[in-house]
N, C-alpha and C positions, 0 to 999 in steps of 0.2 A: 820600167826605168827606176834605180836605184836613189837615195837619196842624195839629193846634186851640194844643198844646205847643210853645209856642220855646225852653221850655231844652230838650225832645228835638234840636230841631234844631242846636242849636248843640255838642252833644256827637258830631256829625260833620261831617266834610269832605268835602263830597259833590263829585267830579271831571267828571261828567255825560259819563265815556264809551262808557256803554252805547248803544245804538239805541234802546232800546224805550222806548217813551210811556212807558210803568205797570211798576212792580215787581210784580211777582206771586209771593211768600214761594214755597218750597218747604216742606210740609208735612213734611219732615223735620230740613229744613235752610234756617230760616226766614230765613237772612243772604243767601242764594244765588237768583238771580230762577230761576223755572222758562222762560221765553221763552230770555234770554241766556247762563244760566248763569254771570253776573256777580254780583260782592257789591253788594248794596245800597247802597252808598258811592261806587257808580262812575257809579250813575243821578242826574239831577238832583233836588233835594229835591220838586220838587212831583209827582214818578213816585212817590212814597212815598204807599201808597190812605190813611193813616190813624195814629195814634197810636200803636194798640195793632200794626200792623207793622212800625214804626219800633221800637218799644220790645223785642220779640221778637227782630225781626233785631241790635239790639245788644247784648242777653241772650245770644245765640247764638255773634255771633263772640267777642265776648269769655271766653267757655266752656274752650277750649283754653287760656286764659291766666291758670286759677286759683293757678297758681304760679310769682309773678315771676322774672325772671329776673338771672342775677349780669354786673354790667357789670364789677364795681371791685371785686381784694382789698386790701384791708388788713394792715399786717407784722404786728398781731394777731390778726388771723382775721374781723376784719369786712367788712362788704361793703356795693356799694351795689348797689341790686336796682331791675328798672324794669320796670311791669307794667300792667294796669287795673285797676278796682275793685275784682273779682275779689278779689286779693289781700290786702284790707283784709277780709274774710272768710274768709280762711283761717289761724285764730290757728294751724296747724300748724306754716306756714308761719313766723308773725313770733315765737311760742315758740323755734323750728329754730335761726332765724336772728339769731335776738338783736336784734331790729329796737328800737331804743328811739325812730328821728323817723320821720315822714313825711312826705311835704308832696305835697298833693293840690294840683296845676295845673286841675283843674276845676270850673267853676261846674255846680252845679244838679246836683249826682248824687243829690239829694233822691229825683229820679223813679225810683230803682232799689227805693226802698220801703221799707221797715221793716228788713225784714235786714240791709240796708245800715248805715242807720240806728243800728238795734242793733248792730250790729260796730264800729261808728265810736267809740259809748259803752263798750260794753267796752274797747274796747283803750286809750282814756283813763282809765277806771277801774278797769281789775282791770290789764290790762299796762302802766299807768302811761306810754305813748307821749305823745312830744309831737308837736303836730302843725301843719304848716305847712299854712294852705287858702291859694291864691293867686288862686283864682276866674278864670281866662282861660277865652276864650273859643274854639275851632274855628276862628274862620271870618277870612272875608280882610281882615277890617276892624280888627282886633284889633291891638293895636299892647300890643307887651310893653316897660313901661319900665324904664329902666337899674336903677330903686330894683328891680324886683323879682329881676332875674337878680342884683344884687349881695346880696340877703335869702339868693336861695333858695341860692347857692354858699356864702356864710358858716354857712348853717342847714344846707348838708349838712356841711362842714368839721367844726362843733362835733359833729352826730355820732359823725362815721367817726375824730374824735379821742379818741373814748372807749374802753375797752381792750376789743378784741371785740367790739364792737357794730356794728351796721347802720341804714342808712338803706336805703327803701321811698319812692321816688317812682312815683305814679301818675297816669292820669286817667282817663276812661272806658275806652276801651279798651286803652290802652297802647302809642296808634300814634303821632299829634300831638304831643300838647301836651308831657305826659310824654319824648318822646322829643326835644324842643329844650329840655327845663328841663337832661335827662343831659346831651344833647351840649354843653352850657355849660359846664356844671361840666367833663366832661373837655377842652375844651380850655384852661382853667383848671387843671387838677389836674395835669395831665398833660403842658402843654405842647403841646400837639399843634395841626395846623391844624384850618379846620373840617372837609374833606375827611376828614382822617387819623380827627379824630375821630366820624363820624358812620359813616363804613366800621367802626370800634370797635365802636361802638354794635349794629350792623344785625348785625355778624358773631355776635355773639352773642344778639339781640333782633330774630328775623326781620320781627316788624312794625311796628320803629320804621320810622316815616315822615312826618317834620315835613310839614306844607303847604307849597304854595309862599310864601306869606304870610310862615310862620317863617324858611323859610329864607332869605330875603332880610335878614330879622332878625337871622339867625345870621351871615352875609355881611358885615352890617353892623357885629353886635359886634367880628367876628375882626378889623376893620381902626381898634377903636374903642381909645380910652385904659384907659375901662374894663379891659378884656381886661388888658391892661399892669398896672393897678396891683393885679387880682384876683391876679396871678399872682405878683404882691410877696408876698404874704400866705399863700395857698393853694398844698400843695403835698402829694400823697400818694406 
């Protein structure tokens, strides 16, 4: 049975470098095919038997990733952190860290369920978090406009301006989306090229990995005015 779920599919980036026709979950390790021993992300999407193995294998990898991780200090102690969903469930973590924004770069993490759900309402209600949704999309078609990279760097700015506080960007897993919303902002914060800053990124955030799609995008801003007048303004 094919994938019935298009927001599943669009909370990955499927590279199709596997061989094998069919993904076949590993019973212990349901992100991981048992044929290739490749992650399900590396097979074409219609190698995916179903739904509910889509939905498991992205439960899975994203597992190691329930505590984001620190891109950016702050001269007060704040930070910006960049992770998957994961992390919006872990009030340990955004109590810890003093997280007061977020801003979720994902459409549709609805399909994660209720927990989710419910974490999302708490931390708007009891931890008083504000939150950025930007709703992008995984895949090659996706086109990120200039209004939203200038939102979402102003929105981490007002943050990481606050004394000790933290920003929390996410998206499903904390490989994509999430990881060209960071690499903006730091070549905006920081001055840096795109190169300089997405090596930043990765060095400390082993599975940032924009799509080719983004990075073209990101290619695009670094030679763009934009870039120029964010960096009039923003500055950590």
């Amino acid at each position: 049975m094919p994938i019935n779920n298009q927001e599943l599919l669009k909370q990955v980036h499927f590279t199709g470098e596997a061989d094998c026709q069919e993904f076949h979950p590993h019973p212990l390790r349901p992100s991981l095919c048992t044929d290739c021993n490749k992650l399900f992300s590396k097979h074409e999407p219609g190698a995916i038997p179903n739904d509910e193995a889509l939905l498991q294998a992205l439960a899975h990898s994203t597992k190691a990733e329930k505590t984001p991780d620190r891109i950016l200090t702050t001269s007060s102690g704040g930070g910006l952190y960049l992770g998957g969903f994961r992390g919006v469930i872990n009030t340990q973590f955004l109590r810890e860290a003093n997280v007061t924004h977020i801003v979720n770069t994902a459409k549709g993490l609805e399909i994660f369920g209720p927990k989710y759900l419910t974490a999302v309402q708490e931390a708007r209600d009891i931890l008083k978090i504000n939150f950025l949704e930007l709703n992008w999309e995984d895949t090659e078609t996706w086109l990120i406009p200039d209004s939203d990279i200038r939102t979402l760097c102003n929105y981490i700015q007002t943050g990481l301006d606050m004394q000790g506080q933290s920003v929390f960007v996410h998206c499903a897993q904390g490989k994509s989306r999430s990881s060209t919303a960071v690499v903006a902002y730091v070549m905006v914060a920081k001055g840096l090229s795109l190169k300089e800053s997405l090596g930043l990124v990765q060095s400390l955030h082993k599975m940032a990995e924009p799509n080719p799609h983004f990075m073209k995008r990101l290619e695009e801003f670094e030679k763009s005015e934009l870039l120029q007048e964010l960096r009039q303004a923003i500055r950590i």
